[in-house]
Backbone of each chain as nested JSON, in Angstrom:
{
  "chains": [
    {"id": "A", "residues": [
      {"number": 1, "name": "UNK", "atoms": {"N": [-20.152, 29.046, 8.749], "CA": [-21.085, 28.055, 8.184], "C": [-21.166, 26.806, 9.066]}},
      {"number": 2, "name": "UNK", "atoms": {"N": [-20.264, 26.624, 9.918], "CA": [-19.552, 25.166, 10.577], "C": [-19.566, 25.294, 11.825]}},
      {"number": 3, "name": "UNK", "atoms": {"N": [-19.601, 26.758, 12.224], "CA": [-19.377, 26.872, 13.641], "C": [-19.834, 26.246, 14.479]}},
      {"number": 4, "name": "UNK", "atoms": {"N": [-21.18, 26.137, 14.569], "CA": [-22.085, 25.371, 15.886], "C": [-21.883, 23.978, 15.353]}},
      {"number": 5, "name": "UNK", "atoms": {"N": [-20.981, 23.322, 14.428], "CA": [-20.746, 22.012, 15.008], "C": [-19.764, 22.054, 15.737]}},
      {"number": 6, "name": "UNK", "atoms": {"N": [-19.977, 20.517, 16.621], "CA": [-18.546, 20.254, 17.587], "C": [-17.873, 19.172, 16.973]}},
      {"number": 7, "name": "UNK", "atoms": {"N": [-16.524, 19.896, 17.527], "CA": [-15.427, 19.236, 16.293], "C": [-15.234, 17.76, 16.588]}},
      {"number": 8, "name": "UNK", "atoms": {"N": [-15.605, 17.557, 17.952], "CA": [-15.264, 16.078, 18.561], "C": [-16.283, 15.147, 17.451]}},
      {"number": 9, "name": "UNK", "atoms": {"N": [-17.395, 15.882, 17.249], "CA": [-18.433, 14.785, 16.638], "C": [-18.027, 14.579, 14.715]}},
      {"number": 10, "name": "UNK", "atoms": {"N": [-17.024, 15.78, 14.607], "CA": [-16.811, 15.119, 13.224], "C": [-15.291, 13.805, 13.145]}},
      {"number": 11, "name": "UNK", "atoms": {"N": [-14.804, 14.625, 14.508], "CA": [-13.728, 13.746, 14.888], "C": [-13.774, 12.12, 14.894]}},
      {"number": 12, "name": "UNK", "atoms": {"N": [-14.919, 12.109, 15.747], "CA": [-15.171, 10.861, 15.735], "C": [-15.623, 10.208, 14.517]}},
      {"number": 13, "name": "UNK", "atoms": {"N": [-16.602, 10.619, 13.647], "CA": [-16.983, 10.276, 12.24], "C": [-15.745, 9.839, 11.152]}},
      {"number": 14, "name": "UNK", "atoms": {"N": [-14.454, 10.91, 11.279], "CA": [-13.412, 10.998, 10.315], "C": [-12.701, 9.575, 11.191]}},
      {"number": 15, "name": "UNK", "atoms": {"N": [-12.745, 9.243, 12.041], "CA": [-11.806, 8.341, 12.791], "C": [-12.45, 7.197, 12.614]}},
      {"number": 16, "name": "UNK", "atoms": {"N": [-13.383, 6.995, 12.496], "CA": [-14.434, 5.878, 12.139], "C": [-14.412, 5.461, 10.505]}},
      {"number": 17, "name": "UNK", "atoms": {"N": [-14.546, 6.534, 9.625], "CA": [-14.141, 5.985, 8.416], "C": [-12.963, 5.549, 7.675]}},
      {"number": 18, "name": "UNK", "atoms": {"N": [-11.536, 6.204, 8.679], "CA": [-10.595, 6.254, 8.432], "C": [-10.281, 5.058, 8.86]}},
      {"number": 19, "name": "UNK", "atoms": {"N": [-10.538, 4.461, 9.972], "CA": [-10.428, 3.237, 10.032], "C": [-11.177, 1.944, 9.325]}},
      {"number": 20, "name": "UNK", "atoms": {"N": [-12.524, 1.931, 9.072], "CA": [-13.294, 1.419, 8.722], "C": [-12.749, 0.565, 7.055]}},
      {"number": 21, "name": "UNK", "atoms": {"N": [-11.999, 1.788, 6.63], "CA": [-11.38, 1.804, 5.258], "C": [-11.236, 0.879, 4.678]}},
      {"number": 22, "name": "UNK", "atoms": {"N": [-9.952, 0.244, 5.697], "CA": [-9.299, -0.871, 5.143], "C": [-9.978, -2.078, 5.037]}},
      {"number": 23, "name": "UNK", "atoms": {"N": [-11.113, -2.44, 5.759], "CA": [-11.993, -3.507, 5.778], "C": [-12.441, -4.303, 4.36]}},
      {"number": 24, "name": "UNK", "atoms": {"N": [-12.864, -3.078, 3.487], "CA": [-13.087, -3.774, 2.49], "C": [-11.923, -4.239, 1.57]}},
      {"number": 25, "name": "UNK", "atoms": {"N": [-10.993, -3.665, 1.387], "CA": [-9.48, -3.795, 0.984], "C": [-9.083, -5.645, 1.676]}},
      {"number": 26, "name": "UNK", "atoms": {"N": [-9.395, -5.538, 2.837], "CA": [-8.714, -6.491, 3.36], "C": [-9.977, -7.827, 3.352]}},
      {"number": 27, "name": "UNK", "atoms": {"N": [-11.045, -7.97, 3.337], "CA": [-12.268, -8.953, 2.599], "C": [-11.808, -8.989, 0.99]}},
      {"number": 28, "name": "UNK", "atoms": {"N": [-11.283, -8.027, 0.187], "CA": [-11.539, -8.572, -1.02], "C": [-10.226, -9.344, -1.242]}},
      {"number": 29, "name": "UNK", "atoms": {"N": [-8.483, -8.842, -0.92], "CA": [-7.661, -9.742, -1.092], "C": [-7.987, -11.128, -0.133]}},
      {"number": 30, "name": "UNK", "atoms": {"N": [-8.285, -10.976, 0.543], "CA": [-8.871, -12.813, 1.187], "C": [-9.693, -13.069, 0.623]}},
      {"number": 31, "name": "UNK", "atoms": {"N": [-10.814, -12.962, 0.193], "CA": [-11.58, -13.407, -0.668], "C": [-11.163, -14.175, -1.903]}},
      {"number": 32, "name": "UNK", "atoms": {"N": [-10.667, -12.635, -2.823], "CA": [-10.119, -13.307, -4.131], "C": [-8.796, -13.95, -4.4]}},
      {"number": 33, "name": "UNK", "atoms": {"N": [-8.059, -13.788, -3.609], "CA": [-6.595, -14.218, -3.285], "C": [-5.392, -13.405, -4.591]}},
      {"number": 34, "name": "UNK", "atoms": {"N": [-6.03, -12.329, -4.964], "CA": [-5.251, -11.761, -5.535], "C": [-4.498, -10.229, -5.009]}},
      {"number": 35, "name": "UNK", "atoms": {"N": [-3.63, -10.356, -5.262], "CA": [-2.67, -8.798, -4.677], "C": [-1.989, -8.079, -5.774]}},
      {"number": 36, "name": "UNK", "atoms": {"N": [-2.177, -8.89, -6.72], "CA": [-1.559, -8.01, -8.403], "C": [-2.105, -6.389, -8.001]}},
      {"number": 37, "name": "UNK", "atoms": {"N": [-1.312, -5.256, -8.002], "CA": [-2.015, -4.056, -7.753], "C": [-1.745, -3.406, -6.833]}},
      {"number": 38, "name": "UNK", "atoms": {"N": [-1.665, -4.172, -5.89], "CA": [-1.776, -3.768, -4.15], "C": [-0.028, -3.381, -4.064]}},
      {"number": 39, "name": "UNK", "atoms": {"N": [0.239, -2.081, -3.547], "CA": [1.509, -1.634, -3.192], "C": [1.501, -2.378, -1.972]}},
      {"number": 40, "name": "UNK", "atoms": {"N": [2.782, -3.012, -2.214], "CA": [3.048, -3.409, -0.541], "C": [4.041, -2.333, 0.436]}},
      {"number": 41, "name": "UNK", "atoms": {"N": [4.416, -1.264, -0.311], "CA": [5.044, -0.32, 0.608], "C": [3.968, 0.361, 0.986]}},
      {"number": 42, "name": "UNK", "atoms": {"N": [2.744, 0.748, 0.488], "CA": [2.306, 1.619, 1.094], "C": [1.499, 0.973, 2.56]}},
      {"number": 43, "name": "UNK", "atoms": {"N": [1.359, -0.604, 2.722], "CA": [1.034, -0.927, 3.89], "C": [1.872, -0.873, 4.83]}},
      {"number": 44, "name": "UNK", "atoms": {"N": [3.332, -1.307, 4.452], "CA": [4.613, -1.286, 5.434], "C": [4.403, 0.279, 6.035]}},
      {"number": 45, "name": "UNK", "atoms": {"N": [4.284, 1.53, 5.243], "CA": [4.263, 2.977, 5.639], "C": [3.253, 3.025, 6.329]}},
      {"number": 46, "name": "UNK", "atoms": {"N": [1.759, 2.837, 6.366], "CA": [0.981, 2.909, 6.306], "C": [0.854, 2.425, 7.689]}},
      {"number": 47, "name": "UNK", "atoms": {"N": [1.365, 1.059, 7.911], "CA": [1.325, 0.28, 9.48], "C": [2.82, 1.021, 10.548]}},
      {"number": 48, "name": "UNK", "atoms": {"N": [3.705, 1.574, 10.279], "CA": [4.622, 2.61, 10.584], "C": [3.672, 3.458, 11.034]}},
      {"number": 49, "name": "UNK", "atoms": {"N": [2.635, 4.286, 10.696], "CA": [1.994, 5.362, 11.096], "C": [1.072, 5.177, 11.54]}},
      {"number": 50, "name": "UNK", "atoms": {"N": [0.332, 4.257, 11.753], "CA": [-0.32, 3.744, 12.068], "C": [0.176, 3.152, 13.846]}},
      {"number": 51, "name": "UNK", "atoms": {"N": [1.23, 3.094, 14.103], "CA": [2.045, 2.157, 15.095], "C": [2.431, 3.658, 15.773]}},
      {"number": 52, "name": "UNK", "atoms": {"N": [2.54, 4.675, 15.104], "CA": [3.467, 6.145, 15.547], "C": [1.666, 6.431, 16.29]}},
      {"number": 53, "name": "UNK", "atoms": {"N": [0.348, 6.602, 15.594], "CA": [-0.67, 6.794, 15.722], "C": [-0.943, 6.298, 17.379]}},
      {"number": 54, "name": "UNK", "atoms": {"N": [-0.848, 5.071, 17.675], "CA": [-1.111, 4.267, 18.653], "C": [-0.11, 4.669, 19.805]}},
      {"number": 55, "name": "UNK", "atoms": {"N": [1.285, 4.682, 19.266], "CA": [2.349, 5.299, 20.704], "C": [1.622, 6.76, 20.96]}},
      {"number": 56, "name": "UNK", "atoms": {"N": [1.42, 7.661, 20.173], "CA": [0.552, 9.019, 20.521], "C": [-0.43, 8.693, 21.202]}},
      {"number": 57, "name": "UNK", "atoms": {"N": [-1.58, 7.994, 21.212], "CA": [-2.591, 7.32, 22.101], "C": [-2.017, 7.287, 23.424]}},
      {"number": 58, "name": "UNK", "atoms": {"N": [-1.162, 6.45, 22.97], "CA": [-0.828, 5.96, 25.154], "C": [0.31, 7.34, 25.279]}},
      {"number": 59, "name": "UNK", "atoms": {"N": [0.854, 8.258, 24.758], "CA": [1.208, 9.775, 25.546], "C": [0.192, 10.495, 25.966]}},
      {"number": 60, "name": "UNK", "atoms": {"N": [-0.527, 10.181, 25.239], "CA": [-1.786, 11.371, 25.692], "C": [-2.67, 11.055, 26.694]}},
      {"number": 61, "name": "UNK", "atoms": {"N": [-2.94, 9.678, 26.78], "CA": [-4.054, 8.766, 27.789], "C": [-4.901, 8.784, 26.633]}},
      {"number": 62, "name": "UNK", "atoms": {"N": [-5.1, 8.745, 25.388], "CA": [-6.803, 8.784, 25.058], "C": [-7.103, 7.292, 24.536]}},
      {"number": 63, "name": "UNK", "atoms": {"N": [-7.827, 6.689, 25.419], "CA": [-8.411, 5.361, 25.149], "C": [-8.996, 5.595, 23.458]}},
      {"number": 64, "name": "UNK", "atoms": {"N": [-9.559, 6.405, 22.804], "CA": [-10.125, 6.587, 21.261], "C": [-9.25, 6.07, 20.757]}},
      {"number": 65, "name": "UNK", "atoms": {"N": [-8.203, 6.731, 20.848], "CA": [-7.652, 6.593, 19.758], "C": [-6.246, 5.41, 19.879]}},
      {"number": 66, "name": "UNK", "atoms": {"N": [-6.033, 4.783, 20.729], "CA": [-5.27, 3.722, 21.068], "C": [-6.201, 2.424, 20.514]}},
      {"number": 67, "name": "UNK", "atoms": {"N": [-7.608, 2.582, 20.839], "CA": [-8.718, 1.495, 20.276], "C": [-8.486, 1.659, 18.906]}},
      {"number": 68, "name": "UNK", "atoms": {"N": [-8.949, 2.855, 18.305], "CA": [-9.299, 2.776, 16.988], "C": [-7.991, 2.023, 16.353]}},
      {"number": 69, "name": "UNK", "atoms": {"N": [-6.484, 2.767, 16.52], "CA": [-5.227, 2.545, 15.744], "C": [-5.0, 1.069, 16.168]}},
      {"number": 70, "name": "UNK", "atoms": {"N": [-5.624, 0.177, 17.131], "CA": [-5.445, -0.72, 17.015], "C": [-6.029, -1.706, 16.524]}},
      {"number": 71, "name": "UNK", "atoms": {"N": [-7.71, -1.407, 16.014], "CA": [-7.857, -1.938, 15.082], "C": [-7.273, -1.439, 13.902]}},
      {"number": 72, "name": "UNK", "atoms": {"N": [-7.094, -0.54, 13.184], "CA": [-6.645, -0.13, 11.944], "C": [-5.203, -0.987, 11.983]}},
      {"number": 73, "name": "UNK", "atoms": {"N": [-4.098, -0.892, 12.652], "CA": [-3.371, -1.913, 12.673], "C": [-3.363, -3.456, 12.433]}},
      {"number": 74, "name": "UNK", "atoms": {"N": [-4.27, -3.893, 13.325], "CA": [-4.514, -5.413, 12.622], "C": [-4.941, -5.829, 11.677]}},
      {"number": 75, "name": "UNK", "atoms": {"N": [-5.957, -4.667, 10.704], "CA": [-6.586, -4.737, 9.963], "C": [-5.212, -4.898, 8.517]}},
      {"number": 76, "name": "UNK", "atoms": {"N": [-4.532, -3.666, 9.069], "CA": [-3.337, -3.014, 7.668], "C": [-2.345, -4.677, 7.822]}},
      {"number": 77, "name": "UNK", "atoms": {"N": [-1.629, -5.313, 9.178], "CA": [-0.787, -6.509, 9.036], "C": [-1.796, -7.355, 8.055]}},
      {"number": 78, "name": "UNK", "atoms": {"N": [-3.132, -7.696, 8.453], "CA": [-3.883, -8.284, 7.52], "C": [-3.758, -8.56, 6.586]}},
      {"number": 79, "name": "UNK", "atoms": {"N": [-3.337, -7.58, 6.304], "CA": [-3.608, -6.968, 4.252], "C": [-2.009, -7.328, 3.716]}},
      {"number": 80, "name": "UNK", "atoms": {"N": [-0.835, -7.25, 4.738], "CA": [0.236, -6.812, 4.306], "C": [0.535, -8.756, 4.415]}},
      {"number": 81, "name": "UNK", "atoms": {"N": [0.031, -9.4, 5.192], "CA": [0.728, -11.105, 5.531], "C": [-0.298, -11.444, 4.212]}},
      {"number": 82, "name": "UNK", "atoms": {"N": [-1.424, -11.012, 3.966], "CA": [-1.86, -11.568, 2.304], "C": [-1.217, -11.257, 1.227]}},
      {"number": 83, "name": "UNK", "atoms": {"N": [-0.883, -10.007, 1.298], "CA": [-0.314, -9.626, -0.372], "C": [0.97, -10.472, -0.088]}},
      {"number": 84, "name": "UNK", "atoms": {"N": [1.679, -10.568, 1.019], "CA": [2.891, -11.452, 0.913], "C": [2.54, -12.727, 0.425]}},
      {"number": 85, "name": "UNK", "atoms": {"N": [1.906, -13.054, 0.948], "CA": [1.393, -14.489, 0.669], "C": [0.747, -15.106, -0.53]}},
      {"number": 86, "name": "UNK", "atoms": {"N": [0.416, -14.235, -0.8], "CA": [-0.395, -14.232, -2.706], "C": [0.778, -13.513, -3.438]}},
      {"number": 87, "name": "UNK", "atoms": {"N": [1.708, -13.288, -3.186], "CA": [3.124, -12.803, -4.034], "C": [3.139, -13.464, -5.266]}}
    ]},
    {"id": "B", "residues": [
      {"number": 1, "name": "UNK", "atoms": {"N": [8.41, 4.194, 30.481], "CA": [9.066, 3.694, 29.27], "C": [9.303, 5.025, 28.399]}},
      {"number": 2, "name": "UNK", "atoms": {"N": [8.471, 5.705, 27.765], "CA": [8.078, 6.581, 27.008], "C": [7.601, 7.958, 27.055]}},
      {"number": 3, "name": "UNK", "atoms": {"N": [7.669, 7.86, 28.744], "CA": [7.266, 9.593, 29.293], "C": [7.657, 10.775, 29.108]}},
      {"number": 4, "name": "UNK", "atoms": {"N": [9.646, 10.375, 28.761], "CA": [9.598, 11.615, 28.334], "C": [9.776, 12.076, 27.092]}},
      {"number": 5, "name": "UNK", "atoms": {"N": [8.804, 11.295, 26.305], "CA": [9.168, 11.894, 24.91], "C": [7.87, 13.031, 24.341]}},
      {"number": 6, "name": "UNK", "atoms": {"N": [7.943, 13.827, 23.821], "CA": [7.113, 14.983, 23.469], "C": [6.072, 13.725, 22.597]}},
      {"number": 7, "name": "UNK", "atoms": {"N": [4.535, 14.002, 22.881], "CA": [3.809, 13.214, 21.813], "C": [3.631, 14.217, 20.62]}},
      {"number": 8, "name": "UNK", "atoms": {"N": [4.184, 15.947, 20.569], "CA": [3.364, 15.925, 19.444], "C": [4.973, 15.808, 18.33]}},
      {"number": 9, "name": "UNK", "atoms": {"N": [6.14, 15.148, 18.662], "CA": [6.716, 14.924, 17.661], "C": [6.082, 13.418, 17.334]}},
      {"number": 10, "name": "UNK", "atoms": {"N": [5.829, 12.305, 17.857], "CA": [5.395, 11.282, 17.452], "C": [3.909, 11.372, 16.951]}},
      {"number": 11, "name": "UNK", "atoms": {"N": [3.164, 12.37, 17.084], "CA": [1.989, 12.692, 16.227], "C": [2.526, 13.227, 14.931]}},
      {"number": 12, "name": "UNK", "atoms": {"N": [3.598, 14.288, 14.966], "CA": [3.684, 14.581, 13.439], "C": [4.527, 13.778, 12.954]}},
      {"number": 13, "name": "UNK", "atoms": {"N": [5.142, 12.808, 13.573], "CA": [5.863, 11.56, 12.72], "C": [4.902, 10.767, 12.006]}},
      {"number": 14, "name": "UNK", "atoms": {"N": [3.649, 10.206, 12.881], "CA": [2.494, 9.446, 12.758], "C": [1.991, 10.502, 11.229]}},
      {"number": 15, "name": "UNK", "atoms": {"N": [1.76, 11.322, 11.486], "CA": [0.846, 12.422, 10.536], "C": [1.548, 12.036, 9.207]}},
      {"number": 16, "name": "UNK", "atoms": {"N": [2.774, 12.194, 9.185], "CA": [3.857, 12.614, 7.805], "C": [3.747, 10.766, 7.378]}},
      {"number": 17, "name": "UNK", "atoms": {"N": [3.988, 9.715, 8.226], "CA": [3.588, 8.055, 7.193], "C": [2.234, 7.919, 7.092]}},
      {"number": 18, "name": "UNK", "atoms": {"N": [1.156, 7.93, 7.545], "CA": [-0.357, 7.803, 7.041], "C": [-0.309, 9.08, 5.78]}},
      {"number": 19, "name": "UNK", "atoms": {"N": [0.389, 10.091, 6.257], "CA": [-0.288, 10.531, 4.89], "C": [0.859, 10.243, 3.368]}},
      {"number": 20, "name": "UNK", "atoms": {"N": [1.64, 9.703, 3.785], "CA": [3.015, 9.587, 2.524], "C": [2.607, 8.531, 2.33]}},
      {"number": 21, "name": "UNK", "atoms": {"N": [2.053, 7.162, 3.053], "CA": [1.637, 5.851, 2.772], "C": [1.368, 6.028, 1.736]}},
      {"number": 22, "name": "UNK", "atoms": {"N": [-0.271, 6.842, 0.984], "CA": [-0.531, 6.4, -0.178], "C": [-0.117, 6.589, -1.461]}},
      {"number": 23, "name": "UNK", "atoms": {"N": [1.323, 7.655, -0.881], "CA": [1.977, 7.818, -2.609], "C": [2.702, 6.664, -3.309]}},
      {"number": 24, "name": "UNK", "atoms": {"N": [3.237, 5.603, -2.53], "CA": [3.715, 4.623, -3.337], "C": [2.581, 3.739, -4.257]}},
      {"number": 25, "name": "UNK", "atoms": {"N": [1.262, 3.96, -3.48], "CA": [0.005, 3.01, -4.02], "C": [-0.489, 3.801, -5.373]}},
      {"number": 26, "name": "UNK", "atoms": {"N": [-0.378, 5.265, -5.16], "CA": [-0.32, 6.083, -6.501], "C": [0.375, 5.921, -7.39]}},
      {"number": 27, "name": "UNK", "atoms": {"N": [1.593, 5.905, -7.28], "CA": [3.073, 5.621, -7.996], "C": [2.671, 4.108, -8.767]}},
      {"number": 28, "name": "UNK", "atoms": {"N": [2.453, 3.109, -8.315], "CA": [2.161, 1.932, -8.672], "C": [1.252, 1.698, -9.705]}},
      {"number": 29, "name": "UNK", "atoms": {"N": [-0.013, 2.584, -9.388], "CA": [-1.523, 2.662, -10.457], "C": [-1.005, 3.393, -11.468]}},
      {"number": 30, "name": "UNK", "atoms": {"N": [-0.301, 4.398, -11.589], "CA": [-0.008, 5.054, -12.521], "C": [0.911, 4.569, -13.437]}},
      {"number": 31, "name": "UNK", "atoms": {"N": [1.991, 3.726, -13.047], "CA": [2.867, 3.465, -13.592], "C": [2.48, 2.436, -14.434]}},
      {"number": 32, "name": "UNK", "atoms": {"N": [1.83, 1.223, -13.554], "CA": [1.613, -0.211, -14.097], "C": [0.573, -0.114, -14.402]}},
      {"number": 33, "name": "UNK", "atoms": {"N": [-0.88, 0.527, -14.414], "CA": [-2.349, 0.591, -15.371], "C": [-2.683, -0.493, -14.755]}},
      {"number": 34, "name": "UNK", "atoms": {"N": [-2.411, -0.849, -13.735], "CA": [-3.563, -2.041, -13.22], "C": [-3.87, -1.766, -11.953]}},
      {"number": 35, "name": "UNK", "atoms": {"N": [-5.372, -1.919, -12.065], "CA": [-5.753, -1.669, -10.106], "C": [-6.706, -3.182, -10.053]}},
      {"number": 36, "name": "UNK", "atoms": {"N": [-6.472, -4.283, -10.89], "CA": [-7.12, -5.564, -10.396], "C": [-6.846, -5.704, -8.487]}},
      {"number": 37, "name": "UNK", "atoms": {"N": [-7.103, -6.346, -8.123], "CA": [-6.843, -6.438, -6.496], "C": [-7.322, -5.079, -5.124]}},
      {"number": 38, "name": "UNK", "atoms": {"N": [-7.213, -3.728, -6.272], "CA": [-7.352, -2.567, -5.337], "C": [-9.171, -2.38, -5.209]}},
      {"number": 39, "name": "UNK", "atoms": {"N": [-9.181, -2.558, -3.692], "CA": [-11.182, -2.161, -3.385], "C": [-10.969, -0.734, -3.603]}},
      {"number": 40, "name": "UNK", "atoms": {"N": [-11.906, -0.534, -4.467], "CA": [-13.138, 0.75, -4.822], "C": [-13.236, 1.811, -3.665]}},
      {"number": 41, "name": "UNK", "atoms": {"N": [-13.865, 0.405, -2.781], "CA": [-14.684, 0.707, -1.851], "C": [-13.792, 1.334, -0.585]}},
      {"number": 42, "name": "UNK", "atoms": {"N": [-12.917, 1.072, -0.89], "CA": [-11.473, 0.985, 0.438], "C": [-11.499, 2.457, -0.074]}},
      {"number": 43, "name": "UNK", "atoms": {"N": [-11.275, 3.138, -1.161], "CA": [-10.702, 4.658, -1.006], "C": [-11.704, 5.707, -1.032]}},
      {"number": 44, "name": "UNK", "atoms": {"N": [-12.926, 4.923, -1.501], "CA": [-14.298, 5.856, -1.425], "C": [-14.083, 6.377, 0.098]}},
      {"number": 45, "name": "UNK", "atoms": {"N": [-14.3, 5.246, 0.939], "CA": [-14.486, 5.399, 2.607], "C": [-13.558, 6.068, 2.662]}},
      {"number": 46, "name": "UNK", "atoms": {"N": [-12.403, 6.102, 2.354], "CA": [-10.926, 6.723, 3.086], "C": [-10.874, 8.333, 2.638]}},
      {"number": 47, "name": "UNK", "atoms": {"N": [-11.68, 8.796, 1.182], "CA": [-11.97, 10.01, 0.885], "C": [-12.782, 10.424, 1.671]}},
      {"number": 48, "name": "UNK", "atoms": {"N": [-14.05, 10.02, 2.434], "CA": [-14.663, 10.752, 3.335], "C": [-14.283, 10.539, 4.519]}},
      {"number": 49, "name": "UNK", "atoms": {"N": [-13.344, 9.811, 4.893], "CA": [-12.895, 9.801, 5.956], "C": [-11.879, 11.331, 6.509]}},
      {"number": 50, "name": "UNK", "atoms": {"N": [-10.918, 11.015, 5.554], "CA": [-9.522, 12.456, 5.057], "C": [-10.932, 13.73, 4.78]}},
      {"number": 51, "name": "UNK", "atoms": {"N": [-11.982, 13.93, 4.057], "CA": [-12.665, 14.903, 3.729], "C": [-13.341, 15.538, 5.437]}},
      {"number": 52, "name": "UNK", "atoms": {"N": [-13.352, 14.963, 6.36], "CA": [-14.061, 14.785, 7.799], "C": [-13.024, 15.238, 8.591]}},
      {"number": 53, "name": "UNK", "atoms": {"N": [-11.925, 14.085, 8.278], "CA": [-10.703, 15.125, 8.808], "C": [-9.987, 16.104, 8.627]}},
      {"number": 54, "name": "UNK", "atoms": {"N": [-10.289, 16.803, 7.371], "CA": [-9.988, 18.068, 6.314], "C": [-11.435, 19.005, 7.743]}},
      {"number": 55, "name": "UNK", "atoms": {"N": [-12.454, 18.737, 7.7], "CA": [-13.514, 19.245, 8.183], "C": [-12.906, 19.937, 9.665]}},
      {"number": 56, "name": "UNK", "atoms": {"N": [-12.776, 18.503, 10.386], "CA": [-12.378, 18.73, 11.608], "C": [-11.1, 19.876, 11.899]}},
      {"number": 57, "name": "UNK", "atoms": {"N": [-10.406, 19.439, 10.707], "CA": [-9.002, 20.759, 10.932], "C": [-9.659, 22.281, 10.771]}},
      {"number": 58, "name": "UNK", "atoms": {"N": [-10.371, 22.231, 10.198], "CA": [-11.049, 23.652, 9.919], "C": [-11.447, 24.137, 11.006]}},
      {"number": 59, "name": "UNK", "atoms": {"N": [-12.582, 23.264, 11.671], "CA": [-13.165, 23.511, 12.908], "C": [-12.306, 23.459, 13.991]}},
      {"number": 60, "name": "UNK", "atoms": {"N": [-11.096, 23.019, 14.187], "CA": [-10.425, 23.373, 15.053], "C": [-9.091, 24.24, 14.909]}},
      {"number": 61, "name": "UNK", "atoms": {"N": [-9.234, 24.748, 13.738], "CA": [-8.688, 25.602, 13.193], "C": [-6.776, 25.427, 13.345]}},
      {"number": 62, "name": "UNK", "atoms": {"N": [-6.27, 24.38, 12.982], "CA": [-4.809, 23.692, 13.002], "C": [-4.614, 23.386, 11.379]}},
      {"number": 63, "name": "UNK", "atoms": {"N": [-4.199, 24.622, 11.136], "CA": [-2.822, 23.936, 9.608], "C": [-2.278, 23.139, 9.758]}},
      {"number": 64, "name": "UNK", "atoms": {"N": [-1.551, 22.564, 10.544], "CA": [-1.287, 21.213, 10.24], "C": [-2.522, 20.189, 9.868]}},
      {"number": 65, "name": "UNK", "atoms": {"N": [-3.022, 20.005, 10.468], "CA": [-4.132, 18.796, 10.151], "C": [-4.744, 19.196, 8.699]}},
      {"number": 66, "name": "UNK", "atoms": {"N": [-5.197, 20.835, 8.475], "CA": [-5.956, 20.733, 7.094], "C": [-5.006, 20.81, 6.046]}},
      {"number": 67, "name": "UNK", "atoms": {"N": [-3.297, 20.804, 6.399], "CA": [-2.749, 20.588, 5.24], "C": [-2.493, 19.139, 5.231]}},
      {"number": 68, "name": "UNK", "atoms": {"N": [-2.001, 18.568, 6.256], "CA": [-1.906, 17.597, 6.008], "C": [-3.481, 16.069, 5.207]}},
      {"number": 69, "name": "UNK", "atoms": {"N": [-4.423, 16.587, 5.34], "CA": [-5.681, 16.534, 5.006], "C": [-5.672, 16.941, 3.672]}},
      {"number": 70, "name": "UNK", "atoms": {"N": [-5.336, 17.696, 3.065], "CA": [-5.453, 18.327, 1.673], "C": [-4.422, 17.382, 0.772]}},
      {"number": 71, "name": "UNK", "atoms": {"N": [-3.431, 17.337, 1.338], "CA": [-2.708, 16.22, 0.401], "C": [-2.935, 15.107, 0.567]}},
      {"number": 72, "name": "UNK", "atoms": {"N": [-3.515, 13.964, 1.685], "CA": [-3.809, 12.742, 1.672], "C": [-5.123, 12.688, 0.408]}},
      {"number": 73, "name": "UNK", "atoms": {"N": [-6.141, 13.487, 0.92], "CA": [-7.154, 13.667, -0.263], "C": [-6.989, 13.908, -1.599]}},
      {"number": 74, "name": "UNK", "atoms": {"N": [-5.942, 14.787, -1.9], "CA": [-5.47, 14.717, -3.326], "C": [-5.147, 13.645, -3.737]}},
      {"number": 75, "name": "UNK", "atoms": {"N": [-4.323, 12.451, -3.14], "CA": [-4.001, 11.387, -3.55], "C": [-4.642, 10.585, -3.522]}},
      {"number": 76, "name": "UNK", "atoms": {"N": [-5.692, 10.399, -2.578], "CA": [-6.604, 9.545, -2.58], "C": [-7.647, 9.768, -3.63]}},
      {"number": 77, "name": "UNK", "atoms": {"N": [-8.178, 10.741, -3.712], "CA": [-8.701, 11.093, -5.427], "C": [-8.324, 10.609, -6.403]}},
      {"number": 78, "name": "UNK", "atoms": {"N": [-7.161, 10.7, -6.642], "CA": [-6.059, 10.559, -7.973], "C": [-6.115, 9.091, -7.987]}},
      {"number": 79, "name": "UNK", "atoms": {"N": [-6.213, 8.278, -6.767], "CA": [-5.929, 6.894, -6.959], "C": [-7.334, 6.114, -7.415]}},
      {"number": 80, "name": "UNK", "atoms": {"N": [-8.575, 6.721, -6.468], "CA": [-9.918, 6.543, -7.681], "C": [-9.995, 6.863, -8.5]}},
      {"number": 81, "name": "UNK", "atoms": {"N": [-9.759, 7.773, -9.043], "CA": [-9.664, 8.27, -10.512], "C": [-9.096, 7.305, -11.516]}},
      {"number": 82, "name": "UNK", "atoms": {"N": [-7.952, 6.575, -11.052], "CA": [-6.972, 5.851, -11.534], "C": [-7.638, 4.191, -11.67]}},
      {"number": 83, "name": "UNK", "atoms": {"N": [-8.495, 3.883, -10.5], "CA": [-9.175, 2.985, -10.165], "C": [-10.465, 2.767, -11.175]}},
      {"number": 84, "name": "UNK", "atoms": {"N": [-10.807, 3.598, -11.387], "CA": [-12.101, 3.894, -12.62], "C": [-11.552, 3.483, -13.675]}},
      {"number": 85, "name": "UNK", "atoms": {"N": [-10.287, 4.458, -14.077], "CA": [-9.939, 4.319, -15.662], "C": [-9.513, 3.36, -15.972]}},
      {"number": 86, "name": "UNK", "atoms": {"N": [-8.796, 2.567, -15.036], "CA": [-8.21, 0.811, -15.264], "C": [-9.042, -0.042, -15.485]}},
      {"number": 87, "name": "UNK", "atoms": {"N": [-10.435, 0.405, -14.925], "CA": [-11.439, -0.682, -14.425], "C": [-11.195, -1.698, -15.704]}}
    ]}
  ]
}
């Protein structure tokens, strides 16, 4: 059913939303200044794999994905120095 | 620095915290009935993101990726789901 797509082009799509994610997460605790809700382990894990994501980047050489995990990284500390901060 | 370490153990290290990240954020909604602070919008994107990368594993035909894909999505479901009913 899938065959004649190429996988790079969903690749890129899934890597784009996967990052994209946290954006709104991280506009609404700055915005509203609330974190009631917000697990703060799952950003600590979350920026862990995220950090494992990025060392895989620079083994492999692939500029994609060293870019992308490094925005998704700044994005996830983002989120994680607010919910601290709105504690 | 880092040459000689195998990347695909630091990919499936990376793989196993992005996708365990969101069980503590599950654990949390379920327990405490409140998702005040949690964006909507943050896990909508992140379901089609994981659903793309569920895609991509298919098309490149790696169990790892579509299992690991199958359980981030389960949880990420469960946590909109959870996100609705609190509303």
């Amino acid at each position: 059913m899938f065959t004649n797509v190429n996988p790079e082009y969903v690749g890129f799509l899934a890597a784009f939303f996967t990052t994209c994610a946290f954006l709104p997460q991280a506009y609404k605790i700055w915005k509203s200044k609330v974190s009631e809700g917000l697990s703060l382990a799952m950003y600590v894990v979350m920026a862990a794999g995220v950090l494992c994501w990025l060392l895989f980047g620079i083994l492999i050489k692939s500029p994609s994905v060293i870019f992308a995990n490094i925005i998704s990284l700044t994005i996830v500390l983002f989120i994680i120095f607010f919910i601290l901060k709105f504690k």
